[in-house]
C-alpha positions in Angstrom: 258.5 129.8 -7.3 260.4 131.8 -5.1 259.9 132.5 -1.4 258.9 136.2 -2.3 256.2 135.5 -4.3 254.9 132.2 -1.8 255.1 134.4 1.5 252.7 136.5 -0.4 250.4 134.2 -1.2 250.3 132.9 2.2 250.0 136.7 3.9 246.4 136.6 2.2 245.1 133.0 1.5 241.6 132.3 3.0 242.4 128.3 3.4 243.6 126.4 6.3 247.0 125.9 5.4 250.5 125.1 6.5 253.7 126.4 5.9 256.0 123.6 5.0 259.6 125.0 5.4 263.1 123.2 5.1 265.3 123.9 8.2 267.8 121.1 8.3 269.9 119.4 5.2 272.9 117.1 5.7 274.0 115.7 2.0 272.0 116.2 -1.6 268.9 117.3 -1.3 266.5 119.4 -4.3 265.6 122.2 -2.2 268.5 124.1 0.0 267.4 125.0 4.0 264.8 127.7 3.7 263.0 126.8 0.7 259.5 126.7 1.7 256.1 125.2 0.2 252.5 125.8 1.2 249.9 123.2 1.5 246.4 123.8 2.1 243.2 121.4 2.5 242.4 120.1 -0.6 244.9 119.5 -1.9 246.5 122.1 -3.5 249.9 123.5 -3.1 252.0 126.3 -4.0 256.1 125.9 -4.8 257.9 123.1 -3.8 260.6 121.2 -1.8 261.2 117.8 -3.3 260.8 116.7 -7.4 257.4 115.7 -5.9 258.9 112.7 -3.9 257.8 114.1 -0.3 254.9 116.2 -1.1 252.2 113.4 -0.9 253.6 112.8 2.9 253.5 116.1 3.7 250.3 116.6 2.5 249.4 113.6 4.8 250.6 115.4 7.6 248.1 118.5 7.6 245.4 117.8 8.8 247.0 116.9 12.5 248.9 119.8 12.3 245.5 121.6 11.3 243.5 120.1 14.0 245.8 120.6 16.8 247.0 124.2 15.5 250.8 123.4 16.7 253.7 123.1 14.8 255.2 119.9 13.8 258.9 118.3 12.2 259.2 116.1 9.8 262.1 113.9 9.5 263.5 112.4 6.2 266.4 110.1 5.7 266.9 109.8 1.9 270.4 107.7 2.1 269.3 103.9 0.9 272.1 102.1 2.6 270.2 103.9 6.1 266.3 104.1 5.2 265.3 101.2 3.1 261.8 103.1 2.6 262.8 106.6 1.6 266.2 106.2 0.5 265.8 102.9 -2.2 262.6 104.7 -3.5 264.3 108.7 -3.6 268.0 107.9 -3.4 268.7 111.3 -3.0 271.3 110.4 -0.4 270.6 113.5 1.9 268.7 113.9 5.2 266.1 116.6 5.5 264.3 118.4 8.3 260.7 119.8 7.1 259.3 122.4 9.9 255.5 122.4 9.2 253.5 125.6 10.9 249.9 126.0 10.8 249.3 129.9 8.7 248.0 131.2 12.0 247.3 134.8 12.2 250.5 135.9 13.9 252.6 134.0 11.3 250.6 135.7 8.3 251.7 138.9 10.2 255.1 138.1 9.9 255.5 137.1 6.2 253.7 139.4 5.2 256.2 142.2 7.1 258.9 140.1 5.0 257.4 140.6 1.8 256.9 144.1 2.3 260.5 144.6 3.5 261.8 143.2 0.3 259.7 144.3 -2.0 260.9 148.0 -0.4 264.6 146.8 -1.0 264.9 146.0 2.8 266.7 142.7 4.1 264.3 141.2 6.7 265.4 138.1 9.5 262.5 136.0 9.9 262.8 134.6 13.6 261.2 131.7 14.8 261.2 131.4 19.1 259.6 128.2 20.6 256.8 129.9 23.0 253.6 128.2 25.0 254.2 124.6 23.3 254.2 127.2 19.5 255.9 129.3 18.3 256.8 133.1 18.6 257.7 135.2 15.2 259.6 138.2 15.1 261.1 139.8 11.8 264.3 142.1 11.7 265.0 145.2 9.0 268.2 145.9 8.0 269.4 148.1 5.1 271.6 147.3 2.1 274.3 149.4 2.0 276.1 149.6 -0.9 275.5 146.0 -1.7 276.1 144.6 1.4 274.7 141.8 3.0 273.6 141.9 6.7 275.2 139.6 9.0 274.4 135.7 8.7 274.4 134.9 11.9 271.5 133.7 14.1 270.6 134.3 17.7 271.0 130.7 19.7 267.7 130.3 21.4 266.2 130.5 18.1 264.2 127.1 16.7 265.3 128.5 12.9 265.8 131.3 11.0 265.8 132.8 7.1 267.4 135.9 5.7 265.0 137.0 3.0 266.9 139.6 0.3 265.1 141.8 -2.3 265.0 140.2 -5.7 268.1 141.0 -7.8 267.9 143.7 -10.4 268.8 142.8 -14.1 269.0 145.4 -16.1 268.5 144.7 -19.4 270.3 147.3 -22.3 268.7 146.6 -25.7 265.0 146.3 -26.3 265.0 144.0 -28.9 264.1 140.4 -29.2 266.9 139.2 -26.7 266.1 141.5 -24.9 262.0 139.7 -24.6 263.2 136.2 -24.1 265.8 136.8 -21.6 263.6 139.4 -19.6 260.5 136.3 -19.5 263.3 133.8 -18.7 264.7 135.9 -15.7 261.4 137.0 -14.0 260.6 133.0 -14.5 263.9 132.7 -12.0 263.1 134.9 -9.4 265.0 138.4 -11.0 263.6 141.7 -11.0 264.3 143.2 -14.7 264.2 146.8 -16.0 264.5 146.9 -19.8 266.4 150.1 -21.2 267.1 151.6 -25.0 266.9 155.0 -26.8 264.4 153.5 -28.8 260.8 154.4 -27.4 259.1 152.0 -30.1 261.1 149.2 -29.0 261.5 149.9 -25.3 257.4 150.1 -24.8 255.5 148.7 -21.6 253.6 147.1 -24.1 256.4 144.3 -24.9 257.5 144.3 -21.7 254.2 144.4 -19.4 255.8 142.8 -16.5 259.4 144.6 -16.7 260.2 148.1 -15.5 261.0 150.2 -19.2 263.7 153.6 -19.4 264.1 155.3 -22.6 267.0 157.6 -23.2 270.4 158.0 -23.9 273.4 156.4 -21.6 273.5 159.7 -19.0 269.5 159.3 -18.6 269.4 155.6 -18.5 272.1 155.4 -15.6 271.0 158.3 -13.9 267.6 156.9 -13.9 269.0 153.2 -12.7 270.9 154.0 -9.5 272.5 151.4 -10.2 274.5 149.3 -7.3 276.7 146.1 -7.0 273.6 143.6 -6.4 272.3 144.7 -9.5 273.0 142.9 -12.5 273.6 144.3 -16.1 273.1 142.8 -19.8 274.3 145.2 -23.3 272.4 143.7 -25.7 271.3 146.7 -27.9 273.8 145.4 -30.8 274.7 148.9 -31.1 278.4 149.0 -30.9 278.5 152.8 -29.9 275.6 152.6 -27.4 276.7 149.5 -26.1 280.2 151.0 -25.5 278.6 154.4 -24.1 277.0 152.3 -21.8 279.6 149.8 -20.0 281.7 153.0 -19.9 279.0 154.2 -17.4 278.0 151.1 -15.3 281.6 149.5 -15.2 282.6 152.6 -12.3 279.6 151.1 -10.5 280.9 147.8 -10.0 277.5 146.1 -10.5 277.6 141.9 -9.7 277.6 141.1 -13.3 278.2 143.3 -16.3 277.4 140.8 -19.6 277.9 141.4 -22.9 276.2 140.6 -26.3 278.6 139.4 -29.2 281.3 137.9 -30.7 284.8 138.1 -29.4 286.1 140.3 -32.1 283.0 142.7 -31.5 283.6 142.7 -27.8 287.8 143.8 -28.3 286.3 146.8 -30.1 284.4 147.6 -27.5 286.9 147.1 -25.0 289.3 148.9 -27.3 292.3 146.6 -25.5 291.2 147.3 -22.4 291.5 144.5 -19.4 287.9 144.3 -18.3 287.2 143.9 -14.7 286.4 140.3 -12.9 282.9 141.0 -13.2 282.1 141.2 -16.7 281.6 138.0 -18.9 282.0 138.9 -22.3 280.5 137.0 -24.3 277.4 136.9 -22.1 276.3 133.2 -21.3 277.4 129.6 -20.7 278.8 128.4 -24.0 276.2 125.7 -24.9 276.4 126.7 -29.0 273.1 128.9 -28.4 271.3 130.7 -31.5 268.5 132.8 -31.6 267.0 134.9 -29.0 265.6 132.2 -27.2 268.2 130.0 -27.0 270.7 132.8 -25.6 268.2 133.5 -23.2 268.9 130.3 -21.6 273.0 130.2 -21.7 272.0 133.8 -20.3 269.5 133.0 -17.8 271.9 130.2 -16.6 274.8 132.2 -16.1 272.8 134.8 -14.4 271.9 131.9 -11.7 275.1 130.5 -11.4 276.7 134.1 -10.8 273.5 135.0 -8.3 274.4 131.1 -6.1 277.8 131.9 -6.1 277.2 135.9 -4.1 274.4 134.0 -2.1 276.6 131.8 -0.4 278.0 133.3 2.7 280.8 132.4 4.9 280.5 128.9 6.7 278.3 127.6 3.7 274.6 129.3 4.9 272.4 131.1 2.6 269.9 133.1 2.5 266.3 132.1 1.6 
């Protein structure tokens, strides 16, 4: 679960909780610094930050963070020739630091401005100030212009901060059953999807309830996109015409990734000998022998990760949340 959709459920849960957030990694580790968890009494949880190795501690841990409403660190040294407790039983061989906050009002203010930022295609800076013996939360807007990031950096007096993004759109061109797997697959990951085709029996709401749906030919669909270079693109209407009517369109866009549907000999045709540019992958997908629709949906779902980690990372090897 992504840290969208857990900052939401945090904004409006009713249960003494706390916010279990990774600030600190030196080495492997499962989760990357700003992967978050929440953990409420009675044991139940929502998301993750280990396999399930640390979550029993942390859970442990709640109650004094509960009772004296103040935030707490928690310390793990999974490298076995160091910690003959966490690291022979884990053997991750990675440190981690675990910042766990009690979901006080003021904090359920500020994820919740997060996840409305986002969700409005806003970048929001979560801040986190030590203040009084707690801590102090403050959350910065900035626009994405033209698929631009907003600065990494962090102020220093700061105890930690996360750059939260809007999902990244992947538009999907092609309603059929690639088209389902891929779009259940993506959402599953954390992508927004919009499904598009000239086909209004195929492109319904009503096989795609959770996906945005455009009908119409390649001037309507792009028109109707706006698309820009975060987004990410997938022609899979097996169409050779449409298909080719519709990189012709996106590729001046530039979008992050432009894949294609197909076997090689298909995709020279619809190149026509054109050099394509470094952001299309044609084929589409890792090359893991996939057939079917559902099994492309994962060499496709894959590569769509791998291509989202890779623009994530920013200079000096931070990311955002």
């Amino acid at each position: 679960m992504d840290t969208e959709a857990i900052f939401a459920i945090a904004e409006r849960t009713q249960a003494a909780s706390v916010l279990a957030t990774v600030i600190g990694v030196q080495g492997h580790s499962y989760r990357k610094a700003g992967a978050s968890m929440l953990l409420a009494e009675g044991g139940w949880t929502v998301g993750s930050i280990s396999p399930g190795c640390l979550e029993a501690d942390l859970a442990d841990r709640i109650g004094e963070v509960l009772a004296e409403n103040r935030y707490a660190i928690a310390d793990y040294n999974l490298r076995p020739e160091e910690d003959a407790v966490w690291g022979e039983e884990i053997g991750c061989d990675g440190t981690l630091r675990i910042l766990l906050e009690p979901l006080t009002d003021d904090l359920c203010r500020a994820l919740g401005e997060v996840v409305r930022a986002v969700r409005g295609g806003m970048a929001a800076r979560l801040v986190r100030r030590e203040a009084g013996g707690g801590i102090g939360y403050e959350v910065k807007l900035a626009a994405i212009v033209d698929g631009c990031r907003p600065d990494a950096g962090g102020a220093s007096d700061s105890l930690y901060e996360s750059l939260h993004l809007p999902r990244e759109r992947l538009v999907i061109f092609g309603a059929g059953e690639e088209a389902v797997a891929v779009d259940e697959l993506a959402r599953g990951v954390g992508f927004r999807t919009v499904v598009a085709d000239w086909r209004p029996a195929l492109c319904d709401p009503r096989r795609f309830p959770a996906a945005e749906t455009i009908v119409g030919d390649a001037d309507a669909i792009v028109a109707g996109l706006n698309v820009a270079a975060r987004d990410f693109v997938m022609l899979a209407s097996h169409n050779l015409r449409r298909d080719r009517e519709m990189y012709a369109r996106i590729v001046p866009f530039g979008p992050a990734y432009l894949g294609i549907v197909g076997s090689t000999s298909r995709i020279g045709k619809l190149l026509e000998g054109k050099i394509p540019p470094p952001f299309v992958r044609a084929p589409i997908g890792l090359p893991i022998g996939a057939e079917g629709a559902k099994e492309i949906a994962v060499s496709v779902t894959a590569e769509l990760i791998a291509c989202r980690n890779r623009l994530r990372v920013f200079a000096g090897g931070r990311r955002e949340a």
